[in-house]
C-alpha positions as CSV (number, residue, x, y, z in Angstrom):
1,X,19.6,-15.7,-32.6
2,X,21.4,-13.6,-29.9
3,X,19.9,-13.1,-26.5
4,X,20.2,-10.3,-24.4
5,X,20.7,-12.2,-21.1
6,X,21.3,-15.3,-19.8
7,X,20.9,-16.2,-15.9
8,X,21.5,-19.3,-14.3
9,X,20.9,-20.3,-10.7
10,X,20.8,-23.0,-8.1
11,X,17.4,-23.3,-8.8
12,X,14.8,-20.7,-10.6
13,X,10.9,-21.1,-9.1
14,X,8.9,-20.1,-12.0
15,X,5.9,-20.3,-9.8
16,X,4.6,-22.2,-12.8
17,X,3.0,-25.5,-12.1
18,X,3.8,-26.3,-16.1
19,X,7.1,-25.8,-14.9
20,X,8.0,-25.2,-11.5
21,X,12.0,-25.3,-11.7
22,X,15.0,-24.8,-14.3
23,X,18.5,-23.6,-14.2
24,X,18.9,-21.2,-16.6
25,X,16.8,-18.6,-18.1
26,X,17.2,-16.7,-21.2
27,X,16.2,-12.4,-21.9
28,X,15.3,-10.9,-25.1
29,X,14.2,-7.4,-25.7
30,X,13.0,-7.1,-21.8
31,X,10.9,-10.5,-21.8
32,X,11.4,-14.1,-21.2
33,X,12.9,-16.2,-24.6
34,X,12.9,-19.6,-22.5
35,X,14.7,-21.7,-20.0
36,X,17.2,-24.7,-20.5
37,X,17.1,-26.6,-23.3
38,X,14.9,-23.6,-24.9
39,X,17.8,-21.7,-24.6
40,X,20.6,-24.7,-25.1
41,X,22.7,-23.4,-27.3
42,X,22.1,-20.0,-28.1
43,X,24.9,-16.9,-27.4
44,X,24.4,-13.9,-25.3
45,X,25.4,-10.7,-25.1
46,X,26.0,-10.9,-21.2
47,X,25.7,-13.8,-19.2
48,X,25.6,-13.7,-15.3
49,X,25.7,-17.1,-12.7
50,X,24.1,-16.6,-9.6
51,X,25.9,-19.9,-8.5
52,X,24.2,-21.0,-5.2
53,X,21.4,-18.3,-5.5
54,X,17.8,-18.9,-5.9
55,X,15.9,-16.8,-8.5
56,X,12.1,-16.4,-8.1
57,X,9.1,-14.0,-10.1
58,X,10.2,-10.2,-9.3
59,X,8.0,-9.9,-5.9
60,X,5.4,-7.4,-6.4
61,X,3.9,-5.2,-3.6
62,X,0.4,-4.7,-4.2
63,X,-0.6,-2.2,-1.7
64,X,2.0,0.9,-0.9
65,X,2.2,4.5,-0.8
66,X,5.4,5.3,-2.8
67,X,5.2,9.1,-2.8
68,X,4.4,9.4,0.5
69,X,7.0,7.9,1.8
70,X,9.7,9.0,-0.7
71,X,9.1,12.5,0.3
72,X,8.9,11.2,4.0
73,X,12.3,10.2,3.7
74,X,13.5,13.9,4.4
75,X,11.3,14.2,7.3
76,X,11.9,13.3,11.6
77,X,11.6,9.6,11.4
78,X,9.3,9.3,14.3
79,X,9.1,5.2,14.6
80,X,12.7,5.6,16.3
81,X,11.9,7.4,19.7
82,X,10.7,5.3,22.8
83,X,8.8,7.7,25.2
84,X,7.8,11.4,24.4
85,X,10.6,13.3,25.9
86,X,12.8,11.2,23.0
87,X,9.8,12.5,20.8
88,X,10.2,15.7,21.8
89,X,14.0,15.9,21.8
90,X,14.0,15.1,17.8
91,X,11.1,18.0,17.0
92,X,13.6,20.3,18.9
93,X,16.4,19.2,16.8
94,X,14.6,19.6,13.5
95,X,13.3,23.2,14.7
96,X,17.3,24.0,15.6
97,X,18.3,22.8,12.1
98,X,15.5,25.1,10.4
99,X,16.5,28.0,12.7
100,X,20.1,27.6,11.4
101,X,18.9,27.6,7.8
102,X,17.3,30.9,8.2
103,X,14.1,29.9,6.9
104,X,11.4,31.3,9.5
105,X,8.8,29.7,7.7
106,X,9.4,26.1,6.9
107,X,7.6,23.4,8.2
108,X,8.1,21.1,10.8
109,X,7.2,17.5,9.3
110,X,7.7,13.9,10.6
111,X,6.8,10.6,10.2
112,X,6.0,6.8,12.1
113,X,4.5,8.4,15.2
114,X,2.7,5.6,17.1
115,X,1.4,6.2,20.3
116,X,2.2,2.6,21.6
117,X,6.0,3.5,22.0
118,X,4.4,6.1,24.1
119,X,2.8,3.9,26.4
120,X,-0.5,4.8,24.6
121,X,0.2,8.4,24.9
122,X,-0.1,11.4,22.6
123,X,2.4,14.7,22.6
124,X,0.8,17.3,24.8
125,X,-0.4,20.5,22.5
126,X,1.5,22.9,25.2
127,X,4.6,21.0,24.7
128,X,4.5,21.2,21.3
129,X,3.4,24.9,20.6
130,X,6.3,25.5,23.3
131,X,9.1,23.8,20.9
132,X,7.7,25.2,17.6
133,X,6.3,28.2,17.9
134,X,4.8,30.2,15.4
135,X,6.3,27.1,12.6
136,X,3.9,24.8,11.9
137,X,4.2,21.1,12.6
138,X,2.7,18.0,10.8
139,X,3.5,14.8,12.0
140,X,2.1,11.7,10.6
141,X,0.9,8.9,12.6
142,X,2.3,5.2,11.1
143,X,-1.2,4.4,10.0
144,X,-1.5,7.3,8.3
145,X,-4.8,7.6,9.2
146,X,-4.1,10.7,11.6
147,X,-2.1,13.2,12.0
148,X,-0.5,15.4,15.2
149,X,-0.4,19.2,14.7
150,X,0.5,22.3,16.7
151,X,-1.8,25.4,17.5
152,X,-0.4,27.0,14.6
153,X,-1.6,24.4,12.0
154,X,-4.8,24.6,13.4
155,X,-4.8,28.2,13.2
156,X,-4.0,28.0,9.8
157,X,-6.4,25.8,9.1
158,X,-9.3,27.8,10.6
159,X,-10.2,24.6,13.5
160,X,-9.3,27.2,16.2
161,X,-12.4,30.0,15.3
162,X,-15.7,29.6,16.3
163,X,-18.3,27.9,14.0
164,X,-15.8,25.5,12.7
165,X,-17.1,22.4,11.4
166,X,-15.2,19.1,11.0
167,X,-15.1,18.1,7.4
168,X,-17.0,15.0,6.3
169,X,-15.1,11.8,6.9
170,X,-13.1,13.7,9.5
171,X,-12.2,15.1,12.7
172,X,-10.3,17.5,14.3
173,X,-10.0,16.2,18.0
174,X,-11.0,18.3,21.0
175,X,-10.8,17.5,24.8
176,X,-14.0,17.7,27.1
177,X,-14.1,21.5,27.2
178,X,-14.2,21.5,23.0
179,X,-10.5,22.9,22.9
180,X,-8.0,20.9,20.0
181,X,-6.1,18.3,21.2
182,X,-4.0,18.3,18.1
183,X,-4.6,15.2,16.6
184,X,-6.3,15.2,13.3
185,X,-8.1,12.1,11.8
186,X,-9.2,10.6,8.7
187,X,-10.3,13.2,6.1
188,X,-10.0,16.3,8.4
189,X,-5.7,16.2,7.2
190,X,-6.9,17.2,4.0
191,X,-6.9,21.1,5.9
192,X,-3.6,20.3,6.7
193,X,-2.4,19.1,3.4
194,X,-4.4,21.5,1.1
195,X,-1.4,23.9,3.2
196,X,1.1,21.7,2.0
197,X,-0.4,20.9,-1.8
198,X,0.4,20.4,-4.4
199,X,3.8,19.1,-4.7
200,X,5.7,20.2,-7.7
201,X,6.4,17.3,-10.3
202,X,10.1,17.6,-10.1
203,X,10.0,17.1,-6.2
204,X,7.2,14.2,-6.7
205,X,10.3,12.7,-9.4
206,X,13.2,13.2,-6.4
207,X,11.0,11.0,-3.8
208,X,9.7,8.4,-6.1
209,X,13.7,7.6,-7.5
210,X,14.9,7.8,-3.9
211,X,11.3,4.9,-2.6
212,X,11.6,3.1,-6.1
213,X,15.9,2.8,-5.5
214,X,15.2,1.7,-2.4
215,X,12.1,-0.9,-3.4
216,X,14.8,-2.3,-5.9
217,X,17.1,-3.6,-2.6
218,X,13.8,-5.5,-1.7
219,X,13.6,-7.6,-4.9
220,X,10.6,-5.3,-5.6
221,X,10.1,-5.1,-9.1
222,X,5.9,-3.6,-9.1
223,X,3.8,-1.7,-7.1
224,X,0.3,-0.6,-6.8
225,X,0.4,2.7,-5.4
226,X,-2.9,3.1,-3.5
227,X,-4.1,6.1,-3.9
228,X,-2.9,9.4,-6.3
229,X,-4.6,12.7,-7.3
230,X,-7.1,13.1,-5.1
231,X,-8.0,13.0,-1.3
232,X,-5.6,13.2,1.6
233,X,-4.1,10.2,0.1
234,X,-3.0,12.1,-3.2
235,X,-0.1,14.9,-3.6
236,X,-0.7,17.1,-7.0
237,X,-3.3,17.1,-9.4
238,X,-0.8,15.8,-12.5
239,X,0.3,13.7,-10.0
240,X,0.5,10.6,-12.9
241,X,2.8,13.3,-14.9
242,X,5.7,12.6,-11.9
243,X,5.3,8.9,-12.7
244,X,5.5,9.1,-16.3
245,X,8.4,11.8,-16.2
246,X,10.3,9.3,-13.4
247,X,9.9,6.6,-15.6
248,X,11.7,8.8,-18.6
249,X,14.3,9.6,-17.0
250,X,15.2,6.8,-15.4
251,X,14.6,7.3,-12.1
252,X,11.5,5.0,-11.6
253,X,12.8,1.6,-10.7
254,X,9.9,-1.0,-10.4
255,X,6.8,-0.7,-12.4
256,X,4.0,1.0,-11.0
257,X,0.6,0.8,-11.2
258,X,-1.7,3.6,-10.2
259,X,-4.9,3.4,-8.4
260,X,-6.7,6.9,-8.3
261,X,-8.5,8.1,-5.8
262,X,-12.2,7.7,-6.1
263,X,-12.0,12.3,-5.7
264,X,-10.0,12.4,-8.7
265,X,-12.7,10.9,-10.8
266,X,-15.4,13.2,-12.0
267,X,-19.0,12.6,-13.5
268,X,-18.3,11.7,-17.6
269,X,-20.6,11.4,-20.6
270,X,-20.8,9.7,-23.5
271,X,-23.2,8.6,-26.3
272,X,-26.4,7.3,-24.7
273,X,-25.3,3.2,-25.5
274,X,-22.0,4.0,-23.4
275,X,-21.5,3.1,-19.6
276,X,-23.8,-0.1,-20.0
277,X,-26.6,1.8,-21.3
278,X,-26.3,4.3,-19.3
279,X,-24.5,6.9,-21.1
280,X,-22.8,8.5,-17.9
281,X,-20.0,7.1,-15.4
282,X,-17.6,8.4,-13.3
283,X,-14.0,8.5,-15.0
284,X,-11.2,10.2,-16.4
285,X,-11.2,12.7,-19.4
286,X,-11.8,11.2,-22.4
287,X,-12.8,8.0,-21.2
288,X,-9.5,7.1,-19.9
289,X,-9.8,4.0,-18.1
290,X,-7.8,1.1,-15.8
291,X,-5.4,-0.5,-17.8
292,X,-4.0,2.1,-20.1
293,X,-0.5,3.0,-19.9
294,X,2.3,0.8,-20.3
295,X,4.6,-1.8,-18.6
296,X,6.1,1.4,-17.0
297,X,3.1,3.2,-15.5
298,X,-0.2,2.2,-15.9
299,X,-3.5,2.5,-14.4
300,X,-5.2,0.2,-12.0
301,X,-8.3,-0.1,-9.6
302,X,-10.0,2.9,-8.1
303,X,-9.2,3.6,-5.0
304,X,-12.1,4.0,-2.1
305,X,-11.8,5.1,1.5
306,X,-14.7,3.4,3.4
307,X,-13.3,3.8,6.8
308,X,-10.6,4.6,8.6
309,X,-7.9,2.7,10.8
310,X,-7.5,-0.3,13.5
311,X,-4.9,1.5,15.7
312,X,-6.9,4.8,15.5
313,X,-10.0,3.1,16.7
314,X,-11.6,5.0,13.6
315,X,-12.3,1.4,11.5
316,X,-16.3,1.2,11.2
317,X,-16.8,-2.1,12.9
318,X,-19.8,-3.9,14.2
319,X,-18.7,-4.0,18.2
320,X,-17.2,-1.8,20.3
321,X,-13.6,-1.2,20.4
322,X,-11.5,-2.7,23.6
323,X,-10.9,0.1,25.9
324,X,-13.5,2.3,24.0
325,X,-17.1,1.9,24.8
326,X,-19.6,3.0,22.5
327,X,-17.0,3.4,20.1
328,X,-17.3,1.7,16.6
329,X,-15.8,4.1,14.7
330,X,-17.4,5.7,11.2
331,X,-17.9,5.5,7.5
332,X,-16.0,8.4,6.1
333,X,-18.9,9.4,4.1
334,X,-22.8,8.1,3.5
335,X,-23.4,4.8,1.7
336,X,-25.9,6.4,-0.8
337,X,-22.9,8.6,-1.8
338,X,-20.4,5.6,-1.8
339,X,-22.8,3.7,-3.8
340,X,-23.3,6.6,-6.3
341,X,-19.6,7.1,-6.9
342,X,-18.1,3.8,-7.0
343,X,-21.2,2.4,-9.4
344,X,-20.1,5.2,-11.7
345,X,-16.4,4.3,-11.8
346,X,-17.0,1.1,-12.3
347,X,-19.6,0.8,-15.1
348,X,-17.2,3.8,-16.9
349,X,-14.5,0.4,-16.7
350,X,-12.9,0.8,-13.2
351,X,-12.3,-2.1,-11.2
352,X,-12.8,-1.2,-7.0
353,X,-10.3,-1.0,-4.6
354,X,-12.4,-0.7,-1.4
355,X,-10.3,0.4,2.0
356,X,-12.2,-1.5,4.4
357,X,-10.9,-2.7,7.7
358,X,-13.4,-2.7,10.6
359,X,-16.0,-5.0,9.6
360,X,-18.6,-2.7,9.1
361,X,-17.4,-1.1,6.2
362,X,-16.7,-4.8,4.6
363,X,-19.7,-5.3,4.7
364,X,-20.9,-2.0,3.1
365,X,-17.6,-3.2,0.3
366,X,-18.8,-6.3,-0.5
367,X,-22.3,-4.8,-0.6
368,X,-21.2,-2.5,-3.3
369,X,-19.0,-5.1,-5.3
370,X,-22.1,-7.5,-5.3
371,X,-24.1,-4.8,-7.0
372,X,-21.4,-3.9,-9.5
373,X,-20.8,-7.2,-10.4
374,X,-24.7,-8.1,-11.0
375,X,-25.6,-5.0,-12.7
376,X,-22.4,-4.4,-15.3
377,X,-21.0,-7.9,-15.1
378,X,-16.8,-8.7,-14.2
379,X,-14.4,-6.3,-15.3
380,X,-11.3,-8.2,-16.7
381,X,-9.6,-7.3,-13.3
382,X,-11.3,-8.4,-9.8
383,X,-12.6,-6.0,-7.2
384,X,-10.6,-5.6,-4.3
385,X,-10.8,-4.8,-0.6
386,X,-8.0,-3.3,0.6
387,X,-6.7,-4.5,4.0
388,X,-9.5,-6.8,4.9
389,X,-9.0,-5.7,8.5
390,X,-11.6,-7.5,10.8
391,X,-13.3,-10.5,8.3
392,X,-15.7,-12.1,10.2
393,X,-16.6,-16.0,9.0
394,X,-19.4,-14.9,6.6
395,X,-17.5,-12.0,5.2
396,X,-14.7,-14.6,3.9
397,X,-17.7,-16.8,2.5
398,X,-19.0,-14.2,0.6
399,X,-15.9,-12.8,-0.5
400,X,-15.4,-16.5,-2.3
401,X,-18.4,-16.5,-3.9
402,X,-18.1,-12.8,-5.7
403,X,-14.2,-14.0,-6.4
404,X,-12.5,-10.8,-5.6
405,X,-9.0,-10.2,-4.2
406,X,-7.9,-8.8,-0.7
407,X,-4.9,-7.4,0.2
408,X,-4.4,-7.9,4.5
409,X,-1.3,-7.6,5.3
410,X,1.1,-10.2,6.7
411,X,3.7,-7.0,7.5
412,X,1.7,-5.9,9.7
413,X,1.5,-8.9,12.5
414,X,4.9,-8.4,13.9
415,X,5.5,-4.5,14.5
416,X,1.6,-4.1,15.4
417,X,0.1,-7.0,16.1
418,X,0.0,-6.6,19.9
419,X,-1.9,-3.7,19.7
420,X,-4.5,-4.6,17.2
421,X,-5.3,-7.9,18.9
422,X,-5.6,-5.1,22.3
423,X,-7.7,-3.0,19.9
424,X,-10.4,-5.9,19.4
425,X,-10.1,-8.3,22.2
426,X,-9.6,-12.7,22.5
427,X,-13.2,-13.1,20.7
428,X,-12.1,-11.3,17.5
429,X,-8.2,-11.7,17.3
430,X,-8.4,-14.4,15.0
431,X,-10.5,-12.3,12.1
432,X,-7.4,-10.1,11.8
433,X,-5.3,-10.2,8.8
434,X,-6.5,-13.7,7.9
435,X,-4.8,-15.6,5.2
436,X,-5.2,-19.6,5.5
437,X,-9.3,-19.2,5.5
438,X,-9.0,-16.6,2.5
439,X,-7.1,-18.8,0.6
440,X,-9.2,-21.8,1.1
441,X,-12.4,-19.6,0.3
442,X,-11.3,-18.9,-3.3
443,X,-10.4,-15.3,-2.4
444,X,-7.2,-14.2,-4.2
445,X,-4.8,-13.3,-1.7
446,X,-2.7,-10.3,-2.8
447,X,0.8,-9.7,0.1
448,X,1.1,-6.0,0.5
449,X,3.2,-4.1,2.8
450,X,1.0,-0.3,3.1
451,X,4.5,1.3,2.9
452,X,5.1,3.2,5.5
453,X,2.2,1.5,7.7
454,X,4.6,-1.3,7.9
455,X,8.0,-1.5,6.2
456,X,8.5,-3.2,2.9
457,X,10.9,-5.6,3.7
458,X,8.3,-8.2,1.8
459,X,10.3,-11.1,2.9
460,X,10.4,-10.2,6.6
461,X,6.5,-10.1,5.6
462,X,5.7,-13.2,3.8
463,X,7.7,-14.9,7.2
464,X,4.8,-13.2,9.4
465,X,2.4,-15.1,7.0
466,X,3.8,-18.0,7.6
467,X,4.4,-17.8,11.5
468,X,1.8,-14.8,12.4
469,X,4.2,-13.9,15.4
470,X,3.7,-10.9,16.9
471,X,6.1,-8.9,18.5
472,X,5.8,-9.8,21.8
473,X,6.0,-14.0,20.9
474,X,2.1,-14.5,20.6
475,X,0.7,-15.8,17.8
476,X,-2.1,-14.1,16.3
477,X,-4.1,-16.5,14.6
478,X,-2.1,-19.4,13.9
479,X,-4.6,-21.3,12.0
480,X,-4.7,-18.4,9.5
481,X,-1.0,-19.7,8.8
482,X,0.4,-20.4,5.1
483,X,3.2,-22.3,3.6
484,X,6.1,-20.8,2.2
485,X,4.8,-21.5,-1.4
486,X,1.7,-19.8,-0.7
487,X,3.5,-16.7,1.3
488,X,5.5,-16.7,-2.1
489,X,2.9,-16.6,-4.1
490,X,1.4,-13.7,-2.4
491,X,4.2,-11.6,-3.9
492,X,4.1,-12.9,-7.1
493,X,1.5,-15.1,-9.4
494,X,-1.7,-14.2,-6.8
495,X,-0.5,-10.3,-6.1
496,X,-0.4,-10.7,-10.4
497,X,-4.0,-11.7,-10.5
498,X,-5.4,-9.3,-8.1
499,X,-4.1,-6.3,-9.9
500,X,-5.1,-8.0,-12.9
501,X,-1.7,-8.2,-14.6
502,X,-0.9,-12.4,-14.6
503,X,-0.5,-12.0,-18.5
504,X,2.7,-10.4,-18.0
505,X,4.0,-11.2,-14.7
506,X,3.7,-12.7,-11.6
507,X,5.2,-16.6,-12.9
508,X,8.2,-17.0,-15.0
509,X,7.1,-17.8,-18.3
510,X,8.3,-17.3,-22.1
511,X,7.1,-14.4,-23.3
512,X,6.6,-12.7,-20.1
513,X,8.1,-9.4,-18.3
514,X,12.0,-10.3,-17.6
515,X,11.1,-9.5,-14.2
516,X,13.5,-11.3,-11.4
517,X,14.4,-11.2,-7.2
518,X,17.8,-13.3,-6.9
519,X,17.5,-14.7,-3.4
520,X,21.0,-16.2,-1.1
521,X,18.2,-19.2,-0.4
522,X,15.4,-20.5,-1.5
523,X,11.7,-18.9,0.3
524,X,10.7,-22.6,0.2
525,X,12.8,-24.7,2.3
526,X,14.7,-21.5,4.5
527,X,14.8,-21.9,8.0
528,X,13.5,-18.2,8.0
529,X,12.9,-16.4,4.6
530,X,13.0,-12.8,7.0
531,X,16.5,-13.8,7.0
532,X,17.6,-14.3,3.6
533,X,19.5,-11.9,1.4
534,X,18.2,-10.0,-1.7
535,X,21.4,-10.7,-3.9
536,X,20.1,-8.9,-6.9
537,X,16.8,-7.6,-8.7
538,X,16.1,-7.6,-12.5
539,X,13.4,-5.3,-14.1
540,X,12.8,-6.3,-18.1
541,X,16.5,-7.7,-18.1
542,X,18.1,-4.8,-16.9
543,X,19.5,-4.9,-13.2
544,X,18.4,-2.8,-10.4
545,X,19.9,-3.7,-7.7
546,X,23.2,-6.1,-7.7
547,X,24.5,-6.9,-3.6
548,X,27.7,-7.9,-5.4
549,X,28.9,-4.5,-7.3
């Protein structure tokens, strides 16, 4: 027998405690044939030494927003300016560029705005309508969670005529004399985007080949994209065509998985023994459910909004916000209607993917989950709460004893960690983005970057899990800390398990996905594994990214 591929290494880390270590591993026909003396002896068609190089599992990110930030590639990046007059210098560059391109009606879009380079401040709505205009302007706050517009979005959106009502789950902000502020929250950017919607399929294909390239230089080899098809979160209506179509063309390079928004399911019947007995869910045409698709694209969990962000003060939590009195922020919708829904997806065979970060709507998450589980029993893949924000004690209990999977994120601690501990004060710091106690409560712990929340530099991310330093030196709850192993394992076997996909990767094992990040060191024993070098990435065999060509 021929193989297809032979690597060899300083050391491989299967993540396999059958067998943690070998030096060589063998490819055939996109999988895993062996490892040393499996292999000994057999030819290859190409054979490649990574010499001092450590190879590990292909890291997988199991939280990100692909789409959204391949198209936000083209737009102001945002994150760069330090005080608003740098702010405002870049929107007048972009307007210049469009006026030089003689197109009177394009758009003015950016990305990364966060008001804590600001010194906590927004863009004045004067300012802005004086730079733009009659062009509109979106600009999207890091968290995504909210959005900064100019009088002529919300003109074109109606917010500026009398009688206008927020949408549910949203709000367009006004001052103390009811006049628009121009920020936008939560679900109220779906005005905005239903301007901007849908994106065409070959413009969906450009942005995911341009995130997917770049995911590759990572040692990213899967994603979870959290969120498509629906809500503010989503970007066509055949959005899954753009991943399929990448994917044929070669211009999808890491495998995704696709979680749809729980407004892109719709009420589905079946015969009456269906659904548990209950002959009616909430699904996909023809009963199209989580897990079909291939090891290209493929569908995952459904994905729920519960509430909305930390930095936005809009999380629904139990206690006032620091700085914000009598503000707890809000449920995006009613529980009845939460329950309704995500009861429905599930029982038609989709696991949950609840977006919960202020305490409050945990609770309402695990609530839901507990129900699901004791009503239709456990779906082959665990539920999930997404982000995991604020976990009180109890919440981490009870998220043991349902066995789910969470997916806070370790990215997050360095670039904004400062501000969240600000956003809930000493008493509560140490709930945030908790790992140690999660692990040690049985919860599978999933590493996630929320691309572009955070950048997906997943090693500079699995360093903050082990250190939890924030920017300014602090650490934010240390005894949350884990090891290297465990930060690896984030990435890999346990991000495999929560998006229920350990059967074909996540460890290095024969007959798995040929799925491989070739690392200058080893994440184990590195002084700093933010500091080591992504040397090459391998998807099914095939390489993706090689630092030496």
């Amino acid at each position: 027998m021929k193989l297809d591929l032979i690597l060899t290494a300083r050391e491989i880390l299967t993540m396999d405690t059958a067998r943690p270590t070998a030096r060589a591993v063998g490819v055939l026909g996109g999988r895993i044939a062996g490892f040393d003396e499996q292999i000994a002896g057999l030819d290859a068609e190409r054979r490649v030494d990574f010499g001092d190089a450590v190879v590990t599992p292909g890291l997988i990110d199991a939280h990100c927003h692909t789409a959204w930030w391949g198209l936000g590639l083209a737009s102001i990046d945002l994150a760069r300016a330090r005080g608003l007059d740098e702010l405002y210098a870049l929107i007048e560059a972009e307007v210049a560029r469009l006026d030089e391109l003689g197109d009177a009606e394009a758009w003015v879009h950016g990305t990364g705005f966060n008001q804590a380079h600001h010194g906590g401040a927004f863009p004045d709505l004067a300012r802005l309508d004086e730079i733009t205009g009659a062009r509109p302007l979106y600009l999207r706050h890091t968290s995504g969670h909210a959005s900064i517009t100019n009088s002529a979005t919300l003109r074109l959106v109606g917010a500026l005529e009398p009688g206008f009502e927020n949408p549910v789950g949203g709000v367009v902000v006004r001052d103390a004399e009811g006049a628009p502020t121009g920020l936008v929250e939560e679900a109220a950017q779906g005005l905005v985007q239903a301007l901007l919607l849908p994106y065409s399929t070959e413009r969906l294909v450009e942005a995911l080949d341009a995130a997917t390239r770049r995911y590759a230089a990572e040692g990213i080899t899967s994603f979870s994209e959290a969120g498509v098809g629906g809500g503010w979160i989503g970007h066509s209506p055949v959005e899954v065509a753009a991943y399929q179509a990448a994917a044929e063309r070669g211009r999808l390079h890491a495998r995704a998985q696709l979680m749809p928004a729980i407004d892109a399911l719709r009420p589905i019947a079946g015969h009456a023994a269906d659904f548990h007995g209950e002959g009616r869910g909430r699904g996909l045409d023809l009963g199209i459910r989580s897990g079909f698709g291939d090891d290209a694209v493929r569908f995952g969990h459904v994905k729920v909004f519960l509430d909305g962000s930390l930095l936005g003060a809009t999380a629904a939590v139990t206690e006032d916000f620091c700085g914000h009195d009598h503000n707890r922020g809000y449920l995006l919708d009613e529980p009845e209607s939460y329950r309704e829904r995500a009861l429905g997806a599930y029982r038609a065979g989709w696991p949950l993917a609840l977006h919960a970060i202020g305490d409050a709507a945990i609770d309402l998450a695990l609530d839901l989950i507990e129900e699901a589980q004791e009503r239709y029993g456990r779906l082959a893949a665990p539920c999930r709460i997404e982000h995991f924000g604020i976990a009180r004690p109890d919440q981490v209990e009870r998220a043991g004893r349902l066995a789910i999977a969470v997916t806070p994120q370790a990215g997050f601690i360095g670039p904004i960690g400062d501000q969240m501990a600000d956003r809930v004060g000493p008493e509560r710091a140490d709930w945030l983005y908790r790992g140690r106690s999660v692990v040690d409560a049985g919860v599978v712990l999933a590493g996630s970057s929320d691309l572009p929340v955070a950048d997906n530099n997943l090693r500079r991310g699995m360093q903050s899990a082990v250190d939890r330093l924030t920017e300014s030196g602090a650490a934010l709850g240390a005894a949350e800390a884990l090891t290297p192993e465990e930060a690896l394992r984030t990435h890999t076997e346990w991000a495999a398990r929560a998006t229920g996909q350990i059967a074909d990767k996540g460890t290095l094992e024969r007959g798995k996905l040929a799925d491989f990040a070739v690392f200058s060191d080893s994440p184990l024993t590195a002084p700093s594994i933010a500091r080591i070098d992504v040397v090459a990435t391998v998807l099914g065999g095939e390489f993706t990214f090689d630092s030496r060509s």
